[in-house]
Structures are given as C-alpha cells and as structure tokens.
C-alpha positions as CSV (number, residue, x, y, z in Angstrom):
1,X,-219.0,72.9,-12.4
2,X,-220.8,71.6,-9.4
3,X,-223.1,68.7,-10.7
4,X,-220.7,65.6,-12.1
5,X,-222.4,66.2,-15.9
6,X,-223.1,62.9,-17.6
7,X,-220.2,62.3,-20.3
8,X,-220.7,60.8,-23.4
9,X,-217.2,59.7,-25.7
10,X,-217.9,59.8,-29.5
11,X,-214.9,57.6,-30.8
12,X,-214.1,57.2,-34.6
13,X,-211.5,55.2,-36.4
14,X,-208.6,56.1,-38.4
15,X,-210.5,59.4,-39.0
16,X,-207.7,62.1,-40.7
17,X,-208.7,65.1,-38.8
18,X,-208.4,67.7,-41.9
19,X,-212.1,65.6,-43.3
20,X,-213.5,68.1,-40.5
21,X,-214.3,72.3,-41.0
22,X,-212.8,73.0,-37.7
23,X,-209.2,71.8,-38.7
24,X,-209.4,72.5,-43.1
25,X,-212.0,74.8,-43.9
26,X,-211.5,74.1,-47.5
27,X,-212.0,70.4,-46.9
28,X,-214.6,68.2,-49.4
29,X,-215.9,66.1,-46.5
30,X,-219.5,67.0,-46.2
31,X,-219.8,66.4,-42.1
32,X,-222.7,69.3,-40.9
33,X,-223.3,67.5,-37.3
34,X,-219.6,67.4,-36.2
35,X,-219.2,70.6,-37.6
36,X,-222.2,72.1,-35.7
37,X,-221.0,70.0,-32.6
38,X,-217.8,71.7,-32.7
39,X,-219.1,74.8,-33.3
40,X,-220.2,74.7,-29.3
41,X,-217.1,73.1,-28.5
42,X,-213.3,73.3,-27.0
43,X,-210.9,72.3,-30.3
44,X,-207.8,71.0,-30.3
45,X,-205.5,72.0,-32.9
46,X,-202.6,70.0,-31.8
47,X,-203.8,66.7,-30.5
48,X,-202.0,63.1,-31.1
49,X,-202.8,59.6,-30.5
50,X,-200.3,58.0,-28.7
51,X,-199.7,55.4,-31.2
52,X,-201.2,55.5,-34.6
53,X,-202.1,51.7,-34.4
54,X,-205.8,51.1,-32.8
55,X,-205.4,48.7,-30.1
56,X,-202.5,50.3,-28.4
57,X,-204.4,53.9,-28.5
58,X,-207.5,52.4,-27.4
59,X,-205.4,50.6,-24.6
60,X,-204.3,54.4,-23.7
61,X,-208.0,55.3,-23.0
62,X,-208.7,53.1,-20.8
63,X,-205.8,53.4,-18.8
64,X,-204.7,56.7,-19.0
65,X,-200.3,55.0,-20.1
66,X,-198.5,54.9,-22.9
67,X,-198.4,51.5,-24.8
68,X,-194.8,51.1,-23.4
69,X,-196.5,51.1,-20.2
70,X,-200.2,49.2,-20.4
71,X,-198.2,46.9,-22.7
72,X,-200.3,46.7,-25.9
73,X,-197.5,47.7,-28.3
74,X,-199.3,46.6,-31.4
75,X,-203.0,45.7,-31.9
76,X,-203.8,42.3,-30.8
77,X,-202.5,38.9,-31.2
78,X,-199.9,40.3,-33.7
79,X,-196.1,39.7,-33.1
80,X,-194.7,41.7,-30.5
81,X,-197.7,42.8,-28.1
82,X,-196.6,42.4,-24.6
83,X,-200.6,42.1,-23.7
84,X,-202.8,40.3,-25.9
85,X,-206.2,40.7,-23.7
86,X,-206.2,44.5,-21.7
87,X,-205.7,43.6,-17.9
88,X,-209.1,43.9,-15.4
89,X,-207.1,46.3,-12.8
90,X,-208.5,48.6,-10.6
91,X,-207.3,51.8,-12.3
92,X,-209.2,50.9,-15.7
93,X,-211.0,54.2,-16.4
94,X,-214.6,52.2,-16.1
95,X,-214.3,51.1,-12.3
96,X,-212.2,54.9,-12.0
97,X,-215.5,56.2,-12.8
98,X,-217.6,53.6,-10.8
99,X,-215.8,54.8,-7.8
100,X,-216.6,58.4,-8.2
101,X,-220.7,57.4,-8.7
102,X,-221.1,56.9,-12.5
103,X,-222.6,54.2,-14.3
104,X,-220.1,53.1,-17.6
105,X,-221.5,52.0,-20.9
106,X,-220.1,51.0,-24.0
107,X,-220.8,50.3,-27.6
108,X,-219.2,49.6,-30.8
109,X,-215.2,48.5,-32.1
110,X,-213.4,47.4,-29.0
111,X,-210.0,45.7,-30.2
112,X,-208.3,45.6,-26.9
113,X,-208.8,41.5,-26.5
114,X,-210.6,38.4,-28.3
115,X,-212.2,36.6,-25.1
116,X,-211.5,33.4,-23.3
117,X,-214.1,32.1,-26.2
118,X,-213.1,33.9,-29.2
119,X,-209.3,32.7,-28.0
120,X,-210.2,29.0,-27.5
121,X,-211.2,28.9,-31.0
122,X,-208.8,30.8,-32.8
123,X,-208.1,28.7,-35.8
124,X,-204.7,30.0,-36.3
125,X,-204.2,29.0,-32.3
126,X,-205.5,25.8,-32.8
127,X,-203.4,25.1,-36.2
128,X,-200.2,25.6,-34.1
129,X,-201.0,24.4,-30.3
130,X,-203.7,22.5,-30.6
131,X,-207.0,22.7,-28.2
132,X,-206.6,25.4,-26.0
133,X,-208.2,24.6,-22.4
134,X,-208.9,27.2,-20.0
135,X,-211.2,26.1,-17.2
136,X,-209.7,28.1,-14.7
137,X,-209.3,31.3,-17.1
138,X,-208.2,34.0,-15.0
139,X,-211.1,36.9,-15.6
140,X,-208.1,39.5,-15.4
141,X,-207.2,38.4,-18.6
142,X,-210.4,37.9,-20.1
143,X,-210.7,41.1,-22.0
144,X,-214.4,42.6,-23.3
145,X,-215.7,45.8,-22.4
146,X,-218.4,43.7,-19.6
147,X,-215.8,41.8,-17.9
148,X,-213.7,45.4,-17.2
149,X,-216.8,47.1,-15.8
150,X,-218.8,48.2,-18.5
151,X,-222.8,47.8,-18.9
152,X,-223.3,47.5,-22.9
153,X,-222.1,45.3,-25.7
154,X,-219.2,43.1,-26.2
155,X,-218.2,42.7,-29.6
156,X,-214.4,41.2,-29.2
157,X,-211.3,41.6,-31.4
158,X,-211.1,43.6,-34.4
159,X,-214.7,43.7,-35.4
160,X,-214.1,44.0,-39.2
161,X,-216.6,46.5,-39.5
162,X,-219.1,45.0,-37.1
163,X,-220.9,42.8,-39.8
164,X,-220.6,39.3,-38.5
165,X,-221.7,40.0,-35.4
166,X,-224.8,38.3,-33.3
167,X,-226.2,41.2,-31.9
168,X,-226.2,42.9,-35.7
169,X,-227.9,40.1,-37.2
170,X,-230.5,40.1,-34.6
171,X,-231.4,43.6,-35.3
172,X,-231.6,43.3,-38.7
173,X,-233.9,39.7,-38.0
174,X,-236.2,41.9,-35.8
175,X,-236.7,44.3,-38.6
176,X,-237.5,41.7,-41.2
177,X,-233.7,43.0,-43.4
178,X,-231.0,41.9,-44.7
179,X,-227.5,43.7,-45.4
180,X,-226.6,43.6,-48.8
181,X,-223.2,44.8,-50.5
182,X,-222.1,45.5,-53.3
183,X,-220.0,47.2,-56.1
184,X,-216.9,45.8,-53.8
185,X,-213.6,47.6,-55.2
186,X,-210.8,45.5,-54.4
187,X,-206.5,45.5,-55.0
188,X,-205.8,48.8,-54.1
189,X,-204.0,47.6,-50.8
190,X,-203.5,44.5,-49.6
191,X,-206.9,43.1,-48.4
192,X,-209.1,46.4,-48.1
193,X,-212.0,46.6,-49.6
194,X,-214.3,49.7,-50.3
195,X,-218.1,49.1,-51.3
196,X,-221.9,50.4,-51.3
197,X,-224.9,49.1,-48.8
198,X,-227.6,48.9,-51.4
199,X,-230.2,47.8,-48.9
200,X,-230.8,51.2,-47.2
201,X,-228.9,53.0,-44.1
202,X,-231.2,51.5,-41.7
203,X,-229.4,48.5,-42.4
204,X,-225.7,49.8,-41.6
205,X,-223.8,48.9,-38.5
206,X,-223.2,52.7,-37.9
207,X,-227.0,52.7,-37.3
208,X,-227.4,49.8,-35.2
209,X,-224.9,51.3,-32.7
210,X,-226.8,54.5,-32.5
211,X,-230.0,52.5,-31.9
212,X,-227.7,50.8,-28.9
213,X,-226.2,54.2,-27.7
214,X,-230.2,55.2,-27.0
215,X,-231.2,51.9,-25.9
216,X,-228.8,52.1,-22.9
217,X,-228.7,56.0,-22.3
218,X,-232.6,55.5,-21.4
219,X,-231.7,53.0,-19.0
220,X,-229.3,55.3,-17.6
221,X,-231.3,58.3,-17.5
222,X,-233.8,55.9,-15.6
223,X,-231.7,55.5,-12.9
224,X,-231.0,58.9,-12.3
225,X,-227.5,58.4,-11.6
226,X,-224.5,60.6,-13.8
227,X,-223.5,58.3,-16.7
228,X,-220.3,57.6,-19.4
229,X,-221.1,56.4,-22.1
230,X,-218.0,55.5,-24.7
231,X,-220.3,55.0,-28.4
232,X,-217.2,53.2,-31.0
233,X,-217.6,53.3,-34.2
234,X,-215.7,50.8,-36.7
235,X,-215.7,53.4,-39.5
236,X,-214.0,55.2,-41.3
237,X,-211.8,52.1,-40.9
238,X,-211.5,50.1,-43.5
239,X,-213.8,48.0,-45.1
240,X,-215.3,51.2,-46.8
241,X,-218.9,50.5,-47.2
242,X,-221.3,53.0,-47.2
243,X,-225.2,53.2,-47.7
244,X,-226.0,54.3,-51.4
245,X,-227.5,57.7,-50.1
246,X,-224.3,59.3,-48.7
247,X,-222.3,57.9,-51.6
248,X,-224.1,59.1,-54.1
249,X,-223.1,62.6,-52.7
250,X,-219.9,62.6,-53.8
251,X,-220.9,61.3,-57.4
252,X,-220.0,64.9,-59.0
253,X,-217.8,66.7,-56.2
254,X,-213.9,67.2,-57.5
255,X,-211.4,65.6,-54.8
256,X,-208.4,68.2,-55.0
257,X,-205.5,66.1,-55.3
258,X,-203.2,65.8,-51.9
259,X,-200.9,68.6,-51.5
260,X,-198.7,66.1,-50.5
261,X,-199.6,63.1,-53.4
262,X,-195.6,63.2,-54.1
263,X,-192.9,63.6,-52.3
264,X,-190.5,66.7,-52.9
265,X,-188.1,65.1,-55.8
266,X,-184.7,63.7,-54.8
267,X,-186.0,63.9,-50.3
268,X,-184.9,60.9,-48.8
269,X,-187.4,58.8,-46.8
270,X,-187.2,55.7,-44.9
271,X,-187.4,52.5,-46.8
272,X,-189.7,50.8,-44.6
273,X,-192.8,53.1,-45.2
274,X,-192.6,51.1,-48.7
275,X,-194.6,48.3,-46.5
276,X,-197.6,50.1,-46.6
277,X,-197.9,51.4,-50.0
278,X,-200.3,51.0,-52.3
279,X,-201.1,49.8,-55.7
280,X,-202.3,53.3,-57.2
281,X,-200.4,54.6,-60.3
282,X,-202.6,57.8,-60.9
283,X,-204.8,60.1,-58.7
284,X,-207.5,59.4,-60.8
285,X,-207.1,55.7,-59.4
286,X,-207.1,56.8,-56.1
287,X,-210.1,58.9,-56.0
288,X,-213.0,56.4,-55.7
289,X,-211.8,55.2,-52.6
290,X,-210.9,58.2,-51.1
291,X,-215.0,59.2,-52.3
292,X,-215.6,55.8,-50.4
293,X,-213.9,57.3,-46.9
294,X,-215.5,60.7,-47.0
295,X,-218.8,59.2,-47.6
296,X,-218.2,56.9,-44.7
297,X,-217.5,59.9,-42.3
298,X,-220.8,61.8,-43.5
299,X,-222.7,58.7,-43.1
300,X,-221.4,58.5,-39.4
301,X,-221.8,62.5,-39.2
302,X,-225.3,61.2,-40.0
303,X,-225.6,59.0,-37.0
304,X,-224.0,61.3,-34.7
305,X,-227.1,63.9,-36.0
306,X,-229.5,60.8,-35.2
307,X,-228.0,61.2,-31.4
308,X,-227.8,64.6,-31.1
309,X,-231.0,65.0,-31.9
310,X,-232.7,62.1,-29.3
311,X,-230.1,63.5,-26.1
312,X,-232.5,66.5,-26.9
313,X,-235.5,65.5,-27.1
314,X,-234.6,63.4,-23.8
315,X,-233.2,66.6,-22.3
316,X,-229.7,65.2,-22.1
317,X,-227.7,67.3,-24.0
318,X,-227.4,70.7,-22.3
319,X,-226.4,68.5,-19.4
320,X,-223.7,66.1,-20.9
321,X,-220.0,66.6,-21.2
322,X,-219.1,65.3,-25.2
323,X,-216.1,64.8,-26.3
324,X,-214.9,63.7,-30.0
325,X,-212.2,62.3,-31.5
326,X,-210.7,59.6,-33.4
327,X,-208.2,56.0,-32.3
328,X,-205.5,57.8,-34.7
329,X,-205.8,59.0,-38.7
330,X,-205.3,57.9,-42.0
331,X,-203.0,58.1,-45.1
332,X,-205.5,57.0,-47.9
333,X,-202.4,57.9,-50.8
334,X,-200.3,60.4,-49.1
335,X,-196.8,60.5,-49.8
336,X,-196.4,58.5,-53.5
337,X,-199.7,55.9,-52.3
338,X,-199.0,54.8,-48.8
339,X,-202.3,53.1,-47.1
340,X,-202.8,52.2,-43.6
341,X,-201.2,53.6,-40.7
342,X,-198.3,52.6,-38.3
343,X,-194.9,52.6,-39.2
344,X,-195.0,56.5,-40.3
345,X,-195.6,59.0,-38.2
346,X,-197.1,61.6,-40.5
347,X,-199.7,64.3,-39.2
348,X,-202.5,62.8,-41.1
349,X,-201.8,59.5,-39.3
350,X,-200.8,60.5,-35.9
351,X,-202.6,64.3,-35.0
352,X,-206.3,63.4,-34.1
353,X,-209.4,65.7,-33.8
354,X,-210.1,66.1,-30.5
355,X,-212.9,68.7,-29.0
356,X,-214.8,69.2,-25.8
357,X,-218.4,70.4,-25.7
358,X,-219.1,71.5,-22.1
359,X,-222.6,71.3,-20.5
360,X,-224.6,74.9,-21.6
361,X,-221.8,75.6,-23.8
362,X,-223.4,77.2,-27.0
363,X,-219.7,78.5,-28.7
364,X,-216.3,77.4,-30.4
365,X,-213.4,78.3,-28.9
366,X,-209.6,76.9,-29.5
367,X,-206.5,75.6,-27.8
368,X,-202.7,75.1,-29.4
369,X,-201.3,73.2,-27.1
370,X,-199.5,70.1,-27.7
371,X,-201.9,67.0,-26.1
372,X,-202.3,63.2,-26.4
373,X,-204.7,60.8,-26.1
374,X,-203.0,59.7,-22.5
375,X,-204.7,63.4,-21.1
376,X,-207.8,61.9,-21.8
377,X,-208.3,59.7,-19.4
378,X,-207.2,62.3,-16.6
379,X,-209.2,64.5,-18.3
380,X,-212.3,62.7,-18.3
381,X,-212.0,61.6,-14.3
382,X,-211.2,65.5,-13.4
383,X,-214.3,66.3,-14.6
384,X,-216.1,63.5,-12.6
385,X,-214.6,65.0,-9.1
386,X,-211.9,62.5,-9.1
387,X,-208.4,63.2,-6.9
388,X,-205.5,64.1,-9.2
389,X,-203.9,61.3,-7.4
390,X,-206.6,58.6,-9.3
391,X,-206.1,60.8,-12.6
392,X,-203.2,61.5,-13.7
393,X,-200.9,59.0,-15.2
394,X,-198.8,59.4,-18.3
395,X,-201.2,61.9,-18.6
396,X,-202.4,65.4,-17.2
397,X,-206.2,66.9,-17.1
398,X,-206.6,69.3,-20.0
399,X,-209.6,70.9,-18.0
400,X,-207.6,74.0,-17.2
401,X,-206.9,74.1,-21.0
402,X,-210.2,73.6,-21.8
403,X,-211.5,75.8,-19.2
404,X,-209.0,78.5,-20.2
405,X,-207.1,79.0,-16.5
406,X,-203.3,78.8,-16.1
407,X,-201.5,75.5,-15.8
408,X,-197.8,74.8,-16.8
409,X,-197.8,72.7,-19.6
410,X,-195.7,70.5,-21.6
411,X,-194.0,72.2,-24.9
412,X,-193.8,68.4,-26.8
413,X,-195.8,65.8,-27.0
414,X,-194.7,62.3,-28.3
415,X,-195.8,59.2,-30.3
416,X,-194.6,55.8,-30.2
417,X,-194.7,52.4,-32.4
418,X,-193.5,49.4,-32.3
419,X,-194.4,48.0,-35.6
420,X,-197.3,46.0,-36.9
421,X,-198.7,42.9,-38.0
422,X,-195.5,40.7,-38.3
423,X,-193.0,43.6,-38.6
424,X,-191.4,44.8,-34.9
425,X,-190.0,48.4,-35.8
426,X,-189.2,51.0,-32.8
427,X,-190.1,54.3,-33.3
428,X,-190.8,57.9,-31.4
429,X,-192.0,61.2,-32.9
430,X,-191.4,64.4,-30.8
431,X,-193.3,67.6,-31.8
432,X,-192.2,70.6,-30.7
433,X,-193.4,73.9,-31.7
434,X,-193.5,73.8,-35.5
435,X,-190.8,71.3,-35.9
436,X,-191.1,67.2,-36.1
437,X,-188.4,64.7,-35.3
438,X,-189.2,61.1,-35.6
439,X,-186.5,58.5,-34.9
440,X,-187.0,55.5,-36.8
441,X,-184.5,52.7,-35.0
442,X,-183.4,50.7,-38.0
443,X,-184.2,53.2,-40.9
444,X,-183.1,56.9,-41.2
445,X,-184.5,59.3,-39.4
446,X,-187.0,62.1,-40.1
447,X,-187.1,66.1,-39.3
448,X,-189.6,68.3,-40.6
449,X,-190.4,71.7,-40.2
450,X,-193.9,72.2,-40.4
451,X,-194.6,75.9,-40.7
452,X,-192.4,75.8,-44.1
453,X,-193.5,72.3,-45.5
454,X,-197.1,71.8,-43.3
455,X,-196.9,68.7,-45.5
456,X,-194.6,66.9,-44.8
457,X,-192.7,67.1,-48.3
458,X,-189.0,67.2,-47.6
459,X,-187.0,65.2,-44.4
460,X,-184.5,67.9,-43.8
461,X,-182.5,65.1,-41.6
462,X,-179.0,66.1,-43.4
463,X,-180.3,69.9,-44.1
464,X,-177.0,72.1,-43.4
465,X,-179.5,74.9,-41.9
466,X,-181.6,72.5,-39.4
467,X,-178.6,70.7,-37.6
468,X,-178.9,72.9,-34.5
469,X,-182.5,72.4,-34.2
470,X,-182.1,68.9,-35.0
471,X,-179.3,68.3,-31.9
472,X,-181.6,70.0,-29.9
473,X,-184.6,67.6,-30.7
474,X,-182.6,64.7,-30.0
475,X,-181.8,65.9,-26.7
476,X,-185.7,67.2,-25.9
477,X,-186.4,63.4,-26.7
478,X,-183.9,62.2,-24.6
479,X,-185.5,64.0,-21.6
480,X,-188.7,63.1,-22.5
481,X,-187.7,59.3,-22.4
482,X,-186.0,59.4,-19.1
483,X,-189.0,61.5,-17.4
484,X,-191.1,58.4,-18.9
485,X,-189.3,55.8,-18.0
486,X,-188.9,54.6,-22.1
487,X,-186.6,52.2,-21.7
488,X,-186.1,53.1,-25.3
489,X,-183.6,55.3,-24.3
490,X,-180.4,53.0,-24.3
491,X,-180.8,52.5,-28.1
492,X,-181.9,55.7,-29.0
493,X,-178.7,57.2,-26.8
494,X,-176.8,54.7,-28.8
495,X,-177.9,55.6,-32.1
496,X,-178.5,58.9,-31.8
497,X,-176.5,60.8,-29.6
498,X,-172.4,61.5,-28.8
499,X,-171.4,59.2,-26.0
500,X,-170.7,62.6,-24.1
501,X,-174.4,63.5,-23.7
502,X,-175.8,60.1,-23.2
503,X,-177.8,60.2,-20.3
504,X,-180.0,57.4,-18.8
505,X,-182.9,57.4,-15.9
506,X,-181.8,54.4,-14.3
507,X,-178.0,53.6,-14.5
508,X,-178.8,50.2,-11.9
509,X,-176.0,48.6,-9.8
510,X,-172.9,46.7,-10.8
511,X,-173.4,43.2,-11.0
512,X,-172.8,41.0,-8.0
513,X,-173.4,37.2,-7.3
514,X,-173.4,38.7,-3.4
C-alpha cells in the first residue's frame, strides 16, 4: 500500500461484541451497516481491551501502553488514578500521526481529562480544597482532545451521554428543536437510567456527531492532505436512550435469555463481583433494558449508515482505512444480574469487536489471534509509513495479521484493573488458547476453560483435572509481567506462586547509605 490511505476510527462504548453477526450469528441485535462494513473487512475473533474501564482503555489508544504504564488506572478523578488529565507528550498518537503528514480530528466521548476549566470548578474540588487557582496551568496537563493535537471538538470528562453539552444545544438551537425524554426506567442499578427520545432521531447526540464527523472530513478532504479521523460515540453506554423509531423495533422480538443468566449451582466466585450487581429478580425484569441497549447499537448502526453513505458520495470510502471497535463490553445481567464493567473480567466485558476494512477491500476475512487494544496504536502508525521504532510500544502492528504474511506472535494476551470508583482492587486476566486465568489479588481466583464452558459458568480454580494447566497459567503470567515491567509481579509471586519459582524482572541492589 503505497498511498498513506486516510483512516477513519469508529469507536463505541461498552459495546458486548456478540450484539454483532460477525461474532453471534444468532444474535437479536438488528445492526445491517456494521454488519455490511464487516462483511469487507479484517475480523478479530479474539480481541481485548486492555482494561475493561473506559478511561484507561481510551488512555491505551492514544498512547499505544498499558494503564500500568500511561498511568490512568481507573477512569478519571476516581480513587486510585495515577493521571487524572492524559499527558501532552510527544508520542501521543495525534502528533505521531502529524509527524508522518496527517491531519487528526476528533469527535464525540473523550474521558481521558476534565480541563483546567471543568477542574477549577469541580464542586466536589471546591467542597474539599476550596478555590482552585491555576494561572500558570501547565498545558501538559490540561487534557482535551485540542490541546493534544487534535482539530475537532472538545467535550471533557465523562460526557454522560453528550446531552449537556454547548456545542449539542447549539445544533439543536440552529434547527429550531428541542430534545425531549421520556419513559425514563430507573432502579435497576445504581444510577442508570434507560429511556426513549420522543422528539425524533434528528435530535439525538448520535446524530449530531455524525453531522460533526462530515463537517470536518470536508475540511479535510479540502486540504488534500491524508487524514485520521477518531468519531466517539457515548453509546451504548449508559444512559440508554434511544429515538422512538429504533425502539419500537424491538417491541415484539423475543430476547433469548443469557446462556449464562446463572451461574453453574454450588461454582464458587469472587465475592467482590457482588459490587456490581443488580436489582433484577427475573429475566422478564431484565429484558426492557437489555431491548433499551440493542436499540441503542441499531440507532448508532444507523449513524454509522448515515457516514458510510456521505464518504461515498464524497469519494472517500474506497480510499480510507476504517477500523471498528468498542472502549471494552458489557454485562447487562450476566452471571445472576451483574451491571457495569470492571472488577470482572468476563468475555462479554473484556473481548472487544475489532475489524479492519482496507482501502478497495470488497470481502470478510478472519484472524484468531490473541490482540489488544495496545496493537492499535502501532497498528494504526504502521499503516501511515511510520518507523517501528515510533510504533511499537506495549504493542505490536497487527498489519501482517491483517494483511495475512508471517510474523511471530504472542500466544496470550492480558487485561488489567485496578478497581473503580472508590474501590482499588488489583487484577490480571491471561488468555491463552482456550483457557482463562484471572488473578483477583484480595479475592479467589478464576480459571475457565472456554471451549467446554464458552460461558463462563463454572471457576474450575480447585478442579482436580485443571491443576496442571492452572500451574502453568500462573507461570505464563509471571513471564508476561516481568517482560512488561508489571510491577504487579511481587504480589502476584507472593500470592500465587511456591517461593521456589518466584522470579522478578528487577531484583535492585542492596541497600546502602554509601
């Protein structure tokens, strides 16, 4: 591939891979655009976040590290984040790209820092250290997509669905409409919400952004120069509400229950998953907001038609480089009514769709290799014409996976947390072939073998049979921490493993006042 091909990111959150053909063929999710996207596309089967817990994955991104590493552990401004705003450093994927001739836009849910603004008047801030005064704010630390070297829109924090902000409003103003909402379901979990846009889809957020995405693509395509473009939606994150048309679609579909609704009877699991379940006695209960999530994803499989459609029209799209995938999944009931994410590190939470659709490229093809999201950042830059030496970080490029050429390539692939909100919990999943380890620092551990129980059913920790295997996981996870300098690896050598075979990366010297 010659010509650097423009690049366009679709990124959705908390999206559980099997709502898509490509990955659950069986699946209720009506989603005909990503479908026929990745029907010209390079699939994934196996591909994880990093962390399933937005701002650290969206920290990987941009940086190409594990959270460990780019040091936002947990989303922002909750306990335990190393980084609260993402550092402005010269290997920040945008100026990456700006050095190999692209211009870098952005749109949509950005969660990887508030703003020297939005942090000056943080009320909780201001309840505990009064006013905060930062004339001389250093810009490195003054984290929205524009001050990192993107051209586009900078809507800081969380976004809560994009609603409040300026720029929305204003659209809506210059069409003469208003948002309303209602039929708001409520209690399910904590504060979620789940509800229906009564005044029309051309008065969604998910709309607005694509009306953004084209607003800046022209200007790009005016300029003649290759472009990125990274277009963020806040949905299928929670609050669930969805324009009456695509709701109504799921008004008489049947949503088969989970296969994994309950746990195998008498499995033991760890206690601390308990923090994120729900209040949902029946399946019947939990059906309306699971109709609620799907309709979000084919309202957004709406948009992403709405774009598809204008990059041709434009003659973009045989040209551009578009790759799909999601921040990390969703449990939405799994496992006895557990909500959320973090803190488990079950596939529907922590595998992620993921495909490539080359320029020209007019069929599907698959990959199983294990990947994360810290390849795509190399992955990305390789196909800019950037040295390996700028790429490749925690990461490799999947390009000769995608590109189906021989490359040696890592037989795991690993996910870390560190808790959320106000709860600091350590924890690493390993994947390796079929079977699952996940050590869970202050809880019992995991193991699951996921060609027999795909869903997760039974922890076969103390399983007579899987003891071998299980050793042998704790010592592939042991290397992996030492060849990623996880400086997790003293208490997970501690824990886990005979004081024979504990090995560490970097033993340092004795002590010495000298």
């Amino acid at each position: 591939m010659a010509k650097q091909p423009n690049i366009l990111f679709i990124l959705t959150d908390q999206q559980r891979k099997d709502t898509l053909a490509a990955y659950d063929p069986a699946h209720v999710c009506v989603t005909p655009n990503i479908d026929a996207l990745m029907a010209q596309s390079v699939t994934f089967e196996n591909a994880y976040t990093t962390c399933p817990i937005c701002a650290p994955a969206r920290a990987t991104l941009q940086t190409g590290l594990y959270p460990m590493h780019h040091g936002m552990l947990t989303n922002s401004y909750n306990y335990g984040n190393m980084v609260q705003e993402l550092p402005n450093t010269p290997d920040l994927l945008p100026h990456q790209l700006a050095g190999q001739g692209y211009l870098t836009g952005y749109t949509g849910k950005w969660h990887l820092g508030s703003g020297v603004y939005a942090v000056q008047h943080d009320e909780y801030l201001k309840h505990y250290m009064g006013n905060i005064h930062f004339a001389e704010f250093d810009k490195n630390f003054d984290s929205v997509p524009t001050t990192i070297g993107y051209t586009g829109d900078d809507f800081p924090g969380h976004g809560f669905g994009g609603f409040g902000f300026p720029e929305y409003k204003q659209w809506l103003a210059d069409q003469g409409k208003s948002v309303t909402i209602e039929h708001i379901l409520r209690g399910y979990y904590e504060g979620h919400q789940a509800g229906q846009i009564t005044s029309g889809v051309d008065t969604s957020v998910d709309q607005f952004l694509i009306d953004r995405t084209e607003h800046y693509l022209k200007n790009f395509q005016d300029e003649g120069k290759p472009w990125y473009f990274q277009l963020n939606f806040w949905g299928p994150h929670e609050p669930y509400f969805v324009p009456s048309e695509f709701l109504h679609k799921y008004d008489d579909i049947d949503i088969p229950e989970w296969p994994n609704w309950q746990d195998t009877p008498g499995t033991q699991k760890p206690r601390i998953h308990d923090l994120k379940r729900g209040n949902i006695d029946t399946w019947e209960d939990l059906v309306p907001i699971i109709k609620h999530y799907y309709a979000e994803i084919t309202h957004i499989d709406y948009q992403i038609g709405r774009l598809i459609t204008w990059l041709k029209q434009n003659n973009l799209y045989d040209d551009t480089l578009i790759v799909f995938s999601s921040d990390h999944g969703e449990s939405l009931g799994i496992h006895g009514g557990l909500f959320d994410k973090a803190i488990f590190m079950y596939e529907e939470t922590c595998s992620i769709p993921l495909s490539y659709k080359l320029p020209q490229q007019t069929s599907a093809s698959r990959r199983p290799q294990l990947v994360t999201n810290a390849d795509l950042f190399s992955t990305i830059l390789d196909y800019t014409g950037a040295p390996a030496a700028n790429r490749d970080r925690d990461g490799q490029s999947m390009r000769p996976l995608i590109e189906d050429k021989p490359v040696a390539w890592p037989d795991t692939a690993v996910v870390e947390c560190s808790g959320i909100g106000s709860e600091l919990f350590s924890q690493r999943m390993l994947r390796k072939g079929h079977m699952k380890y996940v050590f869970n620092s202050g809880d019992i551990d995991e193991l699951y073998d996921l060609k027999n129980d795909p869903h997760e059913r039974t922890n076969l920790i103390d399983a007579p049979g899987y003891q071998t295997a299980l050793h042998s996981l704790r010592l592939a996870m042991q290397q992996w921490m030492i060849d990623h300098a996880d400086n997790l690896v003293y208490e997970f050598n501690h824990l886990r493993l005979p004081l024979a075979e504990r090995r560490i990366s970097n033993p340092g010297k004795p002590f010495s006042w000298e």
